[in-house]
C-alpha positions in Angstrom: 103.4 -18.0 119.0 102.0 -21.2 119.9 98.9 -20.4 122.7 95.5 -22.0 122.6 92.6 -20.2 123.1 89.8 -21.9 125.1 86.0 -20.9 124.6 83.3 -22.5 126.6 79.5 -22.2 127.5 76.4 -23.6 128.6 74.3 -25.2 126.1 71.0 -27.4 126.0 71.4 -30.0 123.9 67.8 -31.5 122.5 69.4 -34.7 122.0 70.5 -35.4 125.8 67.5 -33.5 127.0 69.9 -31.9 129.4 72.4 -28.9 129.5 76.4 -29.8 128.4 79.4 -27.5 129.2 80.9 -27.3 126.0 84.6 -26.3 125.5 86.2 -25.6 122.2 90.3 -25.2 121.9 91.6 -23.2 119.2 95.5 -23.8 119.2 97.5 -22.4 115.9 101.2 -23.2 115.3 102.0 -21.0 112.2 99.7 -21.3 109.4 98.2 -24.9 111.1 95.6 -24.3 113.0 93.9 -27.6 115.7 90.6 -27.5 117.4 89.6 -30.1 119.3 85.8 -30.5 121.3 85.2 -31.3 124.9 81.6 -31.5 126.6 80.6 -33.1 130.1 76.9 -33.1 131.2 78.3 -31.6 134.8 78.3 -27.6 134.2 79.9 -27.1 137.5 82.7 -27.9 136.2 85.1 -25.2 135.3 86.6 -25.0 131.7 89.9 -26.0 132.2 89.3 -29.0 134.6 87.2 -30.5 132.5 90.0 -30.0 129.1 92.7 -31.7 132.5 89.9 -34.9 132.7 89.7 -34.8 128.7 93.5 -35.5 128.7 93.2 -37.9 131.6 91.0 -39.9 129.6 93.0 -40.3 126.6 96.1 -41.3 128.4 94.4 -44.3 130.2 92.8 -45.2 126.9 96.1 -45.2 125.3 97.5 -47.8 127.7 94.8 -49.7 127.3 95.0 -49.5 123.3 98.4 -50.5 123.0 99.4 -53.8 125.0 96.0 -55.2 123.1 97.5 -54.0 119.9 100.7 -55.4 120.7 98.9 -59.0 122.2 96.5 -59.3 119.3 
């Protein structure tokens, strides 16, 4: 069974001085279990947008990490 489990809230965090929307994925595959951390200071955004942005992100980081790799 290979689901991931998303938990999220509302939190104020002192640091920012501001409320985050924090989500926390819990995916297990057997006895491995992955977690990974997402926050955005816009709360109006729902859970699983903000996890679709997350992803978003990486992607165009990645293409940006790996012709500058490749060029020196």
């Amino acid at each position: 069974m290979n689901e991931t489990q998303v938990y999220t809230a509302i939190v104020n965090s002192a640091h920012f001085k501001r409320d985050l929307r924090v989500v926390y994925l819990v995916k297990r595959c057997g006895s491995k279990v992955e977690t990974d951390l997402v926050f955005s200071t816009d709360t109006s955004l729902d859970a699983m947008t903000l996890v679709t942005y997350d992803k978003a992100r990486f992607q165009i980081g990645f293409c940006f990490a790996m012709p500058s790799s490749f060029w020196g």
